[in-house]
Every structure is written in structure tokens, then in C-alpha cells.
PyMOL CGO cylinders between C-alpha atoms (Angstrom):
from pymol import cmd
from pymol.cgo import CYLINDER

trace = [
    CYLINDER, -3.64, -11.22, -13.47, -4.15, -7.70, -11.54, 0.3, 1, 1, 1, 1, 1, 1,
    CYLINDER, -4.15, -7.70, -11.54, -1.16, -6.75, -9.39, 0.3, 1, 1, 1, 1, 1, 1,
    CYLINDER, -1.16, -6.75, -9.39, -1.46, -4.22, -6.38, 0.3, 1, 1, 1, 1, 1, 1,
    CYLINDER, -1.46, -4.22, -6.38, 1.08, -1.62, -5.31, 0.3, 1, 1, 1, 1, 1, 1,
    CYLINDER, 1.08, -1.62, -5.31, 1.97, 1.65, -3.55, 0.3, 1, 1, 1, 1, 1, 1,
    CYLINDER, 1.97, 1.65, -3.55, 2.03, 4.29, -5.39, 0.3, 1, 1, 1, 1, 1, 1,
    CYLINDER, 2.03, 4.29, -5.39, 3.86, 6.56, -3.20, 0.3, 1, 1, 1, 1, 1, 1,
    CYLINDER, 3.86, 6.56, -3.20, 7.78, 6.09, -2.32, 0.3, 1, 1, 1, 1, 1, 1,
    CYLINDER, 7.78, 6.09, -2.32, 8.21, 8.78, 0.58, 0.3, 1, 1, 1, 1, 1, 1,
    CYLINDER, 8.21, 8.78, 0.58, 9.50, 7.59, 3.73, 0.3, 1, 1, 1, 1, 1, 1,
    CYLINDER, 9.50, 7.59, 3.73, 8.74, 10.33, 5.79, 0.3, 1, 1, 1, 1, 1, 1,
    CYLINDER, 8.74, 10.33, 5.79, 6.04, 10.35, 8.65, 0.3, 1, 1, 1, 1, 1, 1,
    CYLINDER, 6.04, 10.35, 8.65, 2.41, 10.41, 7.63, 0.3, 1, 1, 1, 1, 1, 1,
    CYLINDER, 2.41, 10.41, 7.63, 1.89, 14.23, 8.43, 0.3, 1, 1, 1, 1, 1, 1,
    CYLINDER, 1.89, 14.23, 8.43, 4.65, 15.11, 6.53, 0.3, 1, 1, 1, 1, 1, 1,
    CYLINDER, 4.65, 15.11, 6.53, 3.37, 12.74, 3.37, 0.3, 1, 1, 1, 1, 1, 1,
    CYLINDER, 3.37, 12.74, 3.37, -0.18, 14.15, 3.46, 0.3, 1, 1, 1, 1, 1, 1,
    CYLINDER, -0.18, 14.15, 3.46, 0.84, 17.72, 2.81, 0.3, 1, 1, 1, 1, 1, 1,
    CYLINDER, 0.84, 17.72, 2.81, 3.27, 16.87, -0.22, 0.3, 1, 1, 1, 1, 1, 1,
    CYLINDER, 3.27, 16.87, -0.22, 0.79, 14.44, -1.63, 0.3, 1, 1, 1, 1, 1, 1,
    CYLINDER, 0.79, 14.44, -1.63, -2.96, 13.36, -1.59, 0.3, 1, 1, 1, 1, 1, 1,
    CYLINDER, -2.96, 13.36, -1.59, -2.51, 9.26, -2.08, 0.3, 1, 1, 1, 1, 1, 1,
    CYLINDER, -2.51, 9.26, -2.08, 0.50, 9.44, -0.21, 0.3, 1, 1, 1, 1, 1, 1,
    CYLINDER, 0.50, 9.44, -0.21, 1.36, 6.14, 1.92, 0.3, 1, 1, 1, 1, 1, 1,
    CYLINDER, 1.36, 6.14, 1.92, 1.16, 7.05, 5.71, 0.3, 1, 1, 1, 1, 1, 1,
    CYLINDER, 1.16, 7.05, 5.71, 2.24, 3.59, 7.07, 0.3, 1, 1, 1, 1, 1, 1,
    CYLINDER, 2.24, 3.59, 7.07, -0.67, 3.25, 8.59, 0.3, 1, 1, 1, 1, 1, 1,
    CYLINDER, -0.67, 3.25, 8.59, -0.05, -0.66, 8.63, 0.3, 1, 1, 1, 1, 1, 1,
    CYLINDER, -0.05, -0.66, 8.63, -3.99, -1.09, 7.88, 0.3, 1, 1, 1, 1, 1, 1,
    CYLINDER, -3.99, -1.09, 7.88, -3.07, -2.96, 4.57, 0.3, 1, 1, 1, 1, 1, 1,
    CYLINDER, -3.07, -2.96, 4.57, -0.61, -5.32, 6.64, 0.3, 1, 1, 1, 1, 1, 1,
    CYLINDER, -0.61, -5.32, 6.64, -3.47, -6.14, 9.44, 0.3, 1, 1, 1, 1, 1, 1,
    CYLINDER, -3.47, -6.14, 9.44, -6.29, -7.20, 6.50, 0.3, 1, 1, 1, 1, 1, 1,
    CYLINDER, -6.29, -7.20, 6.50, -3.84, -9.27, 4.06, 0.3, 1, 1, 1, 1, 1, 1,
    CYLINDER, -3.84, -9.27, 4.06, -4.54, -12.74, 4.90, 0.3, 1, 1, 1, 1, 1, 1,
    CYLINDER, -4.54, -12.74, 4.90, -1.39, -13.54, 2.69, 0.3, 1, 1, 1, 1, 1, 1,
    CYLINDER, -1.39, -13.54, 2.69, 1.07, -11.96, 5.08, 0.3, 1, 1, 1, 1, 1, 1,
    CYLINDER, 1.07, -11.96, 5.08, 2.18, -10.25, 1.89, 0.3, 1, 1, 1, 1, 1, 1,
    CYLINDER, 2.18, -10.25, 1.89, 2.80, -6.76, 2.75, 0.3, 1, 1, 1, 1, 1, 1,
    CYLINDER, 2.80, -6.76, 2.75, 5.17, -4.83, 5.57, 0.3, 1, 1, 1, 1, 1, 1,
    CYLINDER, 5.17, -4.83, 5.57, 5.44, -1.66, 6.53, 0.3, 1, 1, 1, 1, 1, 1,
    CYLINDER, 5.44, -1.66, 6.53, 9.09, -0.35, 6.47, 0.3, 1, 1, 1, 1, 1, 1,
    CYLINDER, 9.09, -0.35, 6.47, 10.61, 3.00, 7.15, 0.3, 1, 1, 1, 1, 1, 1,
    CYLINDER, 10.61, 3.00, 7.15, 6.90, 3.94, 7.24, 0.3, 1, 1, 1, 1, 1, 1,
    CYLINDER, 6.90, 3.94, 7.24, 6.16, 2.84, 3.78, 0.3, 1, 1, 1, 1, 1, 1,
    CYLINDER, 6.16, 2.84, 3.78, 3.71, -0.06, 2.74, 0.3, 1, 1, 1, 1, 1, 1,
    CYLINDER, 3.71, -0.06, 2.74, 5.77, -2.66, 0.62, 0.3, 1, 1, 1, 1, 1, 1,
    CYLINDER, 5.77, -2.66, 0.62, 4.12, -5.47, -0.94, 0.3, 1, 1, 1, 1, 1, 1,
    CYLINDER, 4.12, -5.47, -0.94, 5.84, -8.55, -1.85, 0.3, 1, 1, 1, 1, 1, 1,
    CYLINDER, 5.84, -8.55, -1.85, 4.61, -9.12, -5.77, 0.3, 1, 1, 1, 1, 1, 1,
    CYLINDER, 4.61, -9.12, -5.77, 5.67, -12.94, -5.01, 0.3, 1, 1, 1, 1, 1, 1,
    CYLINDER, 5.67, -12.94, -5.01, 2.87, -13.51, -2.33, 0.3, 1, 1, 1, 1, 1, 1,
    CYLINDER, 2.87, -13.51, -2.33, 0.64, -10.79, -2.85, 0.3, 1, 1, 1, 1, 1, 1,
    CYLINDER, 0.64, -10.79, -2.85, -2.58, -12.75, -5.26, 0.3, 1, 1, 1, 1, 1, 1,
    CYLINDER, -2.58, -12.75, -5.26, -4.03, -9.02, -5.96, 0.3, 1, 1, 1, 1, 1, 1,
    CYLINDER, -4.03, -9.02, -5.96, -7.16, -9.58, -4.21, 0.3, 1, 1, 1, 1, 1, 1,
    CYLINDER, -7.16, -9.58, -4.21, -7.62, -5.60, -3.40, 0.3, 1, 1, 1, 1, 1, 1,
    CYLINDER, -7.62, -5.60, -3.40, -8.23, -6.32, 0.05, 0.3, 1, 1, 1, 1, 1, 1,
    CYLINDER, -8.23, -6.32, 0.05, -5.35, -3.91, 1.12, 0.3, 1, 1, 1, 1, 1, 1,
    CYLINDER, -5.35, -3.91, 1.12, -7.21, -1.11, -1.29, 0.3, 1, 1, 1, 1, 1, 1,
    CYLINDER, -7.21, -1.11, -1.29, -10.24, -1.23, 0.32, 0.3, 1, 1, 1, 1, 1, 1,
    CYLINDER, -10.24, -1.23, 0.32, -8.67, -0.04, 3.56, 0.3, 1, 1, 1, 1, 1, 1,
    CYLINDER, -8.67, -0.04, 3.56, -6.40, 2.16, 2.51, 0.3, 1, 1, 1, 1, 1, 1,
    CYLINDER, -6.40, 2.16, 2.51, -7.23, 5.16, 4.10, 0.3, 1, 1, 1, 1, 1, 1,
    CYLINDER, -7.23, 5.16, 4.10, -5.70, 7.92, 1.73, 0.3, 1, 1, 1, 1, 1, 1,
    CYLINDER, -5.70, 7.92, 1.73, -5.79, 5.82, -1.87, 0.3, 1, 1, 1, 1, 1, 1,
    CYLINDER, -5.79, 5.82, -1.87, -2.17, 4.93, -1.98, 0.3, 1, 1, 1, 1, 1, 1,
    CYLINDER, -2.17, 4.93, -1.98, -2.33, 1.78, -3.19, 0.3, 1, 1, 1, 1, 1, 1,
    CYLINDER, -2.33, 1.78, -3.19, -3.27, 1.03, -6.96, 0.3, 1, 1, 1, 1, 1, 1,
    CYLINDER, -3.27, 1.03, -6.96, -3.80, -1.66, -9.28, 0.3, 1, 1, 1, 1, 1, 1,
    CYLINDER, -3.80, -1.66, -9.28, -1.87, -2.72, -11.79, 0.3, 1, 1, 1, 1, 1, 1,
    CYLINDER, -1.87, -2.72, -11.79, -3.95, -4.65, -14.64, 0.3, 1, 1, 1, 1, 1, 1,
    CYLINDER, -3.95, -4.65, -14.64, -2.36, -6.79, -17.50, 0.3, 1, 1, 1, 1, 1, 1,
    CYLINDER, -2.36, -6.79, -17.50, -4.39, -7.31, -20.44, 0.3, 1, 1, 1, 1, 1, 1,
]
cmd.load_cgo(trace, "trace")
């Protein structure tokens, strides 16, 4: 099965994230508002998604506004 996460580990504030890095997570909280499986937070202003919940339906991708979150496929 395909896995999401966040690629980006930097706690800092969202301006501060954007100039060090292009995918950077900007805790936004879009990803939290769409999952229907209540299976992401947003902590210390970094997305964290709870592999134990999360199903890896991409919903979270399609709204994340600068690319931070990825996909993790298993072949």
C-alpha cells in the first residue's frame, strides 16, 4: 500500500520555511481540514501524519499548497 508523509522537518514559521526550502511544510493545517480520517495534526507548525490512521488516499497532497507532502510507494 502507498503511504503519505512530510517531507520537510523544520519547525519554524512558514516565512521562514519558504526561503530555506521550496516543499517546505508551512503548517498551513490545509491537510488536517480535508483528511476525513482525522489522521494528521499540525504541531510546532509542522504537518504530522499518524502512519496508523492515515489509509494514503492523497487527499492531503492535493491541497498542499507548497508540495510538502510525498508518497511513499511499496512495491
Amino acid at each position: 500500500s502507498d503511504l503519505v508523509y512530510v517531507s520537510c522537518v523544520s519547525k519554524e514559521k512558514g516565512a521562514v520555511v519558504m526561503k530555506a526550502c521550496k516543499a517546505g511544510c508551512i503548517g498551513c493545517g490545509k491537510c488536517v481540514k480535508v483528511c476525513v480520517f482525522d489522521a494528521i495534526t499540525v504541531e510546532n507548525n509542522l504537518a504530522r501524519i499518524d502512519t496508523d490512521t492515515c489509509i494514503g488516499c492523497g487527499t492531503c497532497r492535493g491541497v498542499c499548497p507548497t508540495g510538502a507532502i510525498g508518497e511513499l510507494v511499496f512495491q
